[in-house]
N, CA, C and O atoms as a MOPAC input file, in Angstrom:
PM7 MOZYME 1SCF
protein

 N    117.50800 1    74.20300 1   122.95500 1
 C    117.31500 1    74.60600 1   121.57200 1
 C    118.64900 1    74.67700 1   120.86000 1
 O    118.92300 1    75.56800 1   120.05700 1
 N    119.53000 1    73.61200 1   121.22400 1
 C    120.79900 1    73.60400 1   120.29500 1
 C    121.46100 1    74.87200 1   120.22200 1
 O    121.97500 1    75.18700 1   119.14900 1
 N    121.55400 1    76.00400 1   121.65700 1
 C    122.59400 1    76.65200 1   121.45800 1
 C    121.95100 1    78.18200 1   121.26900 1
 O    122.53700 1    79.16200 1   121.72900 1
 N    120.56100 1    78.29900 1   120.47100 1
 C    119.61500 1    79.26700 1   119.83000 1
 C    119.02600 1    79.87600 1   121.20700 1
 O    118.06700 1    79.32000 1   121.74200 1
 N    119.55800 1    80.90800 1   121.71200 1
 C    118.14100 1    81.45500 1   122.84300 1
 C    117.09700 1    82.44900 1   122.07800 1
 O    117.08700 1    83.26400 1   121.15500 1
 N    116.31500 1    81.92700 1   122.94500 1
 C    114.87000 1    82.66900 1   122.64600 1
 C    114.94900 1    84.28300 1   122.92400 1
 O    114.39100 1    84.79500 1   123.89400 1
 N    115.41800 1    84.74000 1   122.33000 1
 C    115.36200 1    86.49300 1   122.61600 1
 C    114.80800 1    86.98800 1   121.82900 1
 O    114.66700 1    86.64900 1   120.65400 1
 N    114.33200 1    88.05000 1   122.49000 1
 C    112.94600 1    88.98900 1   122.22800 1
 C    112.72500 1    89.09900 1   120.23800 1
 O    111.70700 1    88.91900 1   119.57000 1
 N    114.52800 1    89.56000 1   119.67700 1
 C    114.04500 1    89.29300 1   118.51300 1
 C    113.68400 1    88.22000 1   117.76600 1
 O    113.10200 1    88.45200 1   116.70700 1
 N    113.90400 1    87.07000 1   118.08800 1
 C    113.86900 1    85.73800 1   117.46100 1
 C    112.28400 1    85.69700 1   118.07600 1
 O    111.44400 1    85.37700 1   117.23500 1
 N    111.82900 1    85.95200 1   119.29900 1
 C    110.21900 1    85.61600 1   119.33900 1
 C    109.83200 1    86.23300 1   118.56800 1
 O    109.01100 1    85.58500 1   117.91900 1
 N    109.96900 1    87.40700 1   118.13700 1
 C    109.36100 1    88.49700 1   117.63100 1
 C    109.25500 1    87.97600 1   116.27800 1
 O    108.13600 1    88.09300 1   115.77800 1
 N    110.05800 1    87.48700 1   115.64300 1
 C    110.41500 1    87.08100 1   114.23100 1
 C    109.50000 1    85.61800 1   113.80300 1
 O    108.94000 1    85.33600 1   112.74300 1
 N    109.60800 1    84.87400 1   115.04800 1
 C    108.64300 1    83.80800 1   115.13500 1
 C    107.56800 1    84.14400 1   115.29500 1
 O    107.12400 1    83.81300 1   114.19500 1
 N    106.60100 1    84.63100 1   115.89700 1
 C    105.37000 1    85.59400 1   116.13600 1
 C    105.52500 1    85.97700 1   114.52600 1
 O    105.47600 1    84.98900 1   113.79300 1
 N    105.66200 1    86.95700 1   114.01600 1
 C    105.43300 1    87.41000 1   112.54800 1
 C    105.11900 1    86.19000 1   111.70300 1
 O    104.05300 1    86.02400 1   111.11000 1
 N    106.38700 1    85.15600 1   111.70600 1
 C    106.32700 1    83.61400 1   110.99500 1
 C    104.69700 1    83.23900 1   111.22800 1
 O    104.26500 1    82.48100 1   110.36000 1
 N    104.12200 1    83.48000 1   111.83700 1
 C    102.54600 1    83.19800 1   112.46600 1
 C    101.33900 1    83.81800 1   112.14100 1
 O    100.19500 1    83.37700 1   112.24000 1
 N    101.93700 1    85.43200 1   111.54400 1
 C    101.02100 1    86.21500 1   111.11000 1
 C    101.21000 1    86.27000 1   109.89700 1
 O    100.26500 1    85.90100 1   109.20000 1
 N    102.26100 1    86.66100 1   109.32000 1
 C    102.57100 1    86.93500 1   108.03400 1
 C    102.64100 1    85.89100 1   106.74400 1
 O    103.28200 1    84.84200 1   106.80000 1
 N    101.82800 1    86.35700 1   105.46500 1
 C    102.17000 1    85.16200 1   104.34000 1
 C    103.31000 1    84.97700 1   103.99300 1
 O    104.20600 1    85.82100 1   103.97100 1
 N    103.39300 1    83.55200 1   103.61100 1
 C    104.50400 1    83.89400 1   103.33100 1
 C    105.05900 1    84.33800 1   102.03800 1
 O    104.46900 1    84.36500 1   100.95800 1
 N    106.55800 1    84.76400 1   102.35600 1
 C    106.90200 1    85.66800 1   100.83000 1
 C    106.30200 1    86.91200 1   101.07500 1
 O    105.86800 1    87.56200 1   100.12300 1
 N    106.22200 1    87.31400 1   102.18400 1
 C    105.17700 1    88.67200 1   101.73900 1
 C    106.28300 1    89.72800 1   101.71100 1
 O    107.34400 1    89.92200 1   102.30300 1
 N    105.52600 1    90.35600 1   100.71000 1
 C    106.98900 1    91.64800 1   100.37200 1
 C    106.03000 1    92.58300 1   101.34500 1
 O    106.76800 1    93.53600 1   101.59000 1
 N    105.05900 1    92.76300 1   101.87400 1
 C    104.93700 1    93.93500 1   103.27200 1
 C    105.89000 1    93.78300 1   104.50300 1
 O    106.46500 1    94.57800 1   105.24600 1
 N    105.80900 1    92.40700 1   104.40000 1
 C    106.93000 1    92.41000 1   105.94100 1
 C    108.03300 1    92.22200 1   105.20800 1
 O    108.86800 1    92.92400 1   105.77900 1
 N    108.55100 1    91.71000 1   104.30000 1
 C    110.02300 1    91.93000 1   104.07200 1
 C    110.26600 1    93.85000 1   104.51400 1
 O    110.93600 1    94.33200 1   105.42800 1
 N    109.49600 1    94.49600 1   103.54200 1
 C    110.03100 1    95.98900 1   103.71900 1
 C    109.68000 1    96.48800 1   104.95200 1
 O    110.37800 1    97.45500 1   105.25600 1
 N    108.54200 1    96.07000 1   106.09000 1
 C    108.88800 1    96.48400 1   107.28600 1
 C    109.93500 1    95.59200 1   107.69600 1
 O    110.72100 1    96.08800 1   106.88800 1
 N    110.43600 1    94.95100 1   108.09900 1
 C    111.69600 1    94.55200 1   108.76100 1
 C    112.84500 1    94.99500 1   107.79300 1
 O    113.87600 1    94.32700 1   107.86700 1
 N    112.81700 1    95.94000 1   106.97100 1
 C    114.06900 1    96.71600 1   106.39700 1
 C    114.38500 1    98.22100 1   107.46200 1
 O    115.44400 1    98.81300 1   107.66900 1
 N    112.76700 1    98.53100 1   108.06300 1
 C    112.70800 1    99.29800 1   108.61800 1
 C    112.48100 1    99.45000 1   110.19400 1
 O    113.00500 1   100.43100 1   110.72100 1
 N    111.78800 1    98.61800 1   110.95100 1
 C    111.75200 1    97.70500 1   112.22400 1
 C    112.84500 1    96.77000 1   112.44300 1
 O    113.66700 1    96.63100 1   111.53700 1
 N    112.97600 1    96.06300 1   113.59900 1
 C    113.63500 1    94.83400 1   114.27200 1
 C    112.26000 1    93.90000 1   114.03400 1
 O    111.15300 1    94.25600 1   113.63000 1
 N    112.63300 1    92.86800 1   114.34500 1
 C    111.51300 1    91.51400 1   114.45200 1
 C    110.80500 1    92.36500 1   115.68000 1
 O    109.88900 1    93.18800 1   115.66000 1
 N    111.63600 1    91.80600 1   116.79900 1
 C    110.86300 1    92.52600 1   117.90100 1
 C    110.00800 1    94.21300 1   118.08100 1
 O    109.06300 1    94.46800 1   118.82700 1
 N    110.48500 1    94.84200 1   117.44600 1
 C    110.02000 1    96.15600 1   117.27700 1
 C    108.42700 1    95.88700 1   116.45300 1
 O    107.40300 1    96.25800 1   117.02600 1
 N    108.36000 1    95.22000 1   115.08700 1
 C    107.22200 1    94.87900 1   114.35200 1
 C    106.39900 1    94.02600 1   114.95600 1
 O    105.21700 1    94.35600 1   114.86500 1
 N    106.55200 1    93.32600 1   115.37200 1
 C    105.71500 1    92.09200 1   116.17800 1
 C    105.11200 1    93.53200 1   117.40200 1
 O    103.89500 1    93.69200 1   117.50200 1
 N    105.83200 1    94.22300 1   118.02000 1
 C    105.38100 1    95.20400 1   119.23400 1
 C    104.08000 1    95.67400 1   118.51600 1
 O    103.00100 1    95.68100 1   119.10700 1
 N    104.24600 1    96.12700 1   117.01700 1
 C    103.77700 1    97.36000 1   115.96200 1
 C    102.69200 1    96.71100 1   115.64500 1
 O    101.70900 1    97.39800 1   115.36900 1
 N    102.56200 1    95.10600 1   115.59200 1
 C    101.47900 1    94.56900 1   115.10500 1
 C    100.62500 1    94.07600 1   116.20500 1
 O     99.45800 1    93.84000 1   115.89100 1
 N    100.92500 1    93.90200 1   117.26200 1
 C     99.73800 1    93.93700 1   118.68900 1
 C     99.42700 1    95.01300 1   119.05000 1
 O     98.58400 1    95.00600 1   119.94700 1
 N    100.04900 1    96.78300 1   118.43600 1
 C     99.34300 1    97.50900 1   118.79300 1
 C     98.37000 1    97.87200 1   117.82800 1
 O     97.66000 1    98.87600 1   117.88700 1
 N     98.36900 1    96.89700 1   116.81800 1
 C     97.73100 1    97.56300 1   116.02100 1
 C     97.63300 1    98.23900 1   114.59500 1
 O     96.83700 1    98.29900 1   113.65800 1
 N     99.13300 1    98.81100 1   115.01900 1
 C     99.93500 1    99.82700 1   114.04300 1
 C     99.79500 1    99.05900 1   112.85100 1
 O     98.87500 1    99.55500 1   112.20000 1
 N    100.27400 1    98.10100 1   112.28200 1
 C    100.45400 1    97.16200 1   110.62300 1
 C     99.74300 1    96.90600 1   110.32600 1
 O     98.72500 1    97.40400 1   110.80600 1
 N     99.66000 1    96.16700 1   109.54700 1
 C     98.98000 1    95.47700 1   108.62100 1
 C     97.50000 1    94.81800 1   108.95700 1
 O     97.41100 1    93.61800 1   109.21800 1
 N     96.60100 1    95.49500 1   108.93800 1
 C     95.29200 1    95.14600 1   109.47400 1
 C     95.40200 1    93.05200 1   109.72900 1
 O     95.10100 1    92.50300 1   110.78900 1
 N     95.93500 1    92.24200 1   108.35600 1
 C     95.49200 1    91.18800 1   108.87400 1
 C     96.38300 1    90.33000 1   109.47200 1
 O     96.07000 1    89.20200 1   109.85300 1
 N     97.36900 1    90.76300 1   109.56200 1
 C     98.48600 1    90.37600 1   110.78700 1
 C     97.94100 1    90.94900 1   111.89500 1
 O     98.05700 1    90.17800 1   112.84700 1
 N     97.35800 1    92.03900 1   112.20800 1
 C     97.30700 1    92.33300 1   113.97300 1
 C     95.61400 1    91.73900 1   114.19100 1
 O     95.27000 1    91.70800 1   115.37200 1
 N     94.52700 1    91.26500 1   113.13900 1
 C     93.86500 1    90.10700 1   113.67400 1
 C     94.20500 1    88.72700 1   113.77300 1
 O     93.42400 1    88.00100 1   114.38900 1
 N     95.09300 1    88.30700 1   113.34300 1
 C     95.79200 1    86.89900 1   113.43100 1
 C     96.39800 1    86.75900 1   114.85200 1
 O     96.32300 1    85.73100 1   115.52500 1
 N     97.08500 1    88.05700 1   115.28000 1
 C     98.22800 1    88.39200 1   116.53700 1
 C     97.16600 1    88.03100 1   117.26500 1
 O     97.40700 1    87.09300 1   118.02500 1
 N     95.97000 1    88.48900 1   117.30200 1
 C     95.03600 1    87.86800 1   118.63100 1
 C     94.83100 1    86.58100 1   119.07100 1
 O     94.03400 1    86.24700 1   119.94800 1
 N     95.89600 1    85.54800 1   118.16400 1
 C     95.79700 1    84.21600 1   118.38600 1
 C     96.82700 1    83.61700 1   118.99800 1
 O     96.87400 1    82.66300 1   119.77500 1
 N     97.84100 1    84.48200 1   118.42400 1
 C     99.58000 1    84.38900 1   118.99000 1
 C     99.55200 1    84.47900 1   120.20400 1
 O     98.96400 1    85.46400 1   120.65000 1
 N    100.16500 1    83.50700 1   121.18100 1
 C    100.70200 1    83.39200 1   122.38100 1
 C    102.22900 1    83.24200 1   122.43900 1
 O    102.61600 1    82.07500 1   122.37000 1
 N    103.10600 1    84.11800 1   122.54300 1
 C    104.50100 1    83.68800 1   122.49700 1
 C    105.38000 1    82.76600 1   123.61800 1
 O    106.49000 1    82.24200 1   123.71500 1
 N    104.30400 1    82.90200 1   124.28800 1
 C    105.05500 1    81.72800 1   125.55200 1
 C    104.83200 1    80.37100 1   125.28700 1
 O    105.62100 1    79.45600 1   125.52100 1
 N    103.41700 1    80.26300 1   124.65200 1
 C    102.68600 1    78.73800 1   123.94500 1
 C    103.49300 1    78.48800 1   122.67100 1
 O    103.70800 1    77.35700 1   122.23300 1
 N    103.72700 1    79.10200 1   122.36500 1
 C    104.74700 1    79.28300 1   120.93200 1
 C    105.98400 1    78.83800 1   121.40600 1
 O    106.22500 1    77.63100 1   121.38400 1
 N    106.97100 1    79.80100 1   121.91800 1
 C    108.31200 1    78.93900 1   121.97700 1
 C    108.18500 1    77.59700 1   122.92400 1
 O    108.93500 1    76.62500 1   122.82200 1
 N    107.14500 1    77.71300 1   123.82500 1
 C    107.25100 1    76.11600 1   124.43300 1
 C    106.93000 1    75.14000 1   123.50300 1
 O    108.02700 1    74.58900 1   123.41100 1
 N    106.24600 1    74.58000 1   122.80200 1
 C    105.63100 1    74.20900 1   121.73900 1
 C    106.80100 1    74.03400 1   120.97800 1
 O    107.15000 1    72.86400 1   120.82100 1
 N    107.74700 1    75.24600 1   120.27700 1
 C    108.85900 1    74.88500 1   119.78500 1
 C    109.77900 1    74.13700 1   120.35400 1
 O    110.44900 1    73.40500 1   119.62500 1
 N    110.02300 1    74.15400 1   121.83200 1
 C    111.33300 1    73.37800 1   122.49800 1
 C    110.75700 1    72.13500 1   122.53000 1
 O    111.38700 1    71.13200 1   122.19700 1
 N    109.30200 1    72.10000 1   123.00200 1
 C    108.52200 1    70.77400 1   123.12500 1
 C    109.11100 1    69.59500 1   122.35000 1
 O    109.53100 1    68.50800 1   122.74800 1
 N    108.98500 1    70.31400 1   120.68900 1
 C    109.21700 1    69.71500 1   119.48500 1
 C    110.46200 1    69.76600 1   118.92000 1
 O    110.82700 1    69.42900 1   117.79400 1
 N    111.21000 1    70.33700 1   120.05900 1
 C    112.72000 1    70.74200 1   119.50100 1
 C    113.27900 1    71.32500 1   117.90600 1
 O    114.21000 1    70.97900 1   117.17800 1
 N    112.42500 1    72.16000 1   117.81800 1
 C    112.52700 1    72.98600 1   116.75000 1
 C    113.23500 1    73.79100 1   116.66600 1
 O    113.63700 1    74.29400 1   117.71600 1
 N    113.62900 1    74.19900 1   115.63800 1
 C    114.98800 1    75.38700 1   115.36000 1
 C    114.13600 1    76.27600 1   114.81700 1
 O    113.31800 1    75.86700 1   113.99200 1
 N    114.17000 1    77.50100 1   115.14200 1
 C    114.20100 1    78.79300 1   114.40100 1
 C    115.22100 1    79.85900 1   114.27900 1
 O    115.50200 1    80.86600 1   114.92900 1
 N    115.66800 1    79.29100 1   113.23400 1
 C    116.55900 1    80.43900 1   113.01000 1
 C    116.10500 1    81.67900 1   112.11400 1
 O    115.24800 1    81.82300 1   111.24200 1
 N    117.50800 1    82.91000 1   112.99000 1
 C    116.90600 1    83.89400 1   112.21900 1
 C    118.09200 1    84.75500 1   112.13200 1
 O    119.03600 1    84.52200 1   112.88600 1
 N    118.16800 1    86.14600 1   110.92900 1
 C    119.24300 1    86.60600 1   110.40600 1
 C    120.59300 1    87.02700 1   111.76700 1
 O    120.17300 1    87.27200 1   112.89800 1
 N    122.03500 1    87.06500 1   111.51700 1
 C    122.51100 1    87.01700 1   112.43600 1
 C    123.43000 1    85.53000 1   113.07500 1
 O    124.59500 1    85.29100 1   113.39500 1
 N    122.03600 1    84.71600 1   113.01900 1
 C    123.02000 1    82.96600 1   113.28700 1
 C    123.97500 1    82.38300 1   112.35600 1
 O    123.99200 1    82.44000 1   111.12600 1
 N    124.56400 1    81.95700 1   112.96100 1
 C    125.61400 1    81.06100 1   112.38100 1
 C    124.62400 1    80.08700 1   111.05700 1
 O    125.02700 1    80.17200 1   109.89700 1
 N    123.84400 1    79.54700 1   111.24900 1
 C    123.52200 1    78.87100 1   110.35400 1
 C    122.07100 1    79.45500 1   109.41500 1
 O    121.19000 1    78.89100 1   108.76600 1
 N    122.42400 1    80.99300 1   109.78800 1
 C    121.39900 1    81.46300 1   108.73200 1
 C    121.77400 1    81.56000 1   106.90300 1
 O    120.90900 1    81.94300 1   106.11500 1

């Protein structure tokens, strides 16, 4: 993945990318207040946004980042060099 490892917050952030609309000012202001990884935790338990944690029942994060390397996809996220 060009350098990018897959750590917990970048899945986490990708996972959301999956649930969340986009532009949505709900998850902008939870991730003012969460990590990626912390919210993504918050939304398989349940805790958020009712239609992000029925979407999460679709999310596989292992099918997900494989799928991304598959396709050699970049996700970047705040923090990288090329964010």
């Amino acid at each position: 993945m060009s350098g990018l490892q897959w750590t917990e917050e970048r899945v986490g952030r990708a996972c959301l990318s999956a649930v969340a609309e986009p532009g949505s000012l709900i998850l902008k202001a939870c991730l003012v207040r969460w990590t990626g990884a912390q919210l993504w935790a918050r939304v398989q338990q349940g805790k958020e946004h009712e239609p992000w944690t029925v979407r999460a029942a679709s999310v596989h994060p292992e099918r997900f980042v494989e799928q991304c390397e598959k396709l050699a996809m970049r996700f970047v996220i705040p923090g990288d060099a090329e964010w």
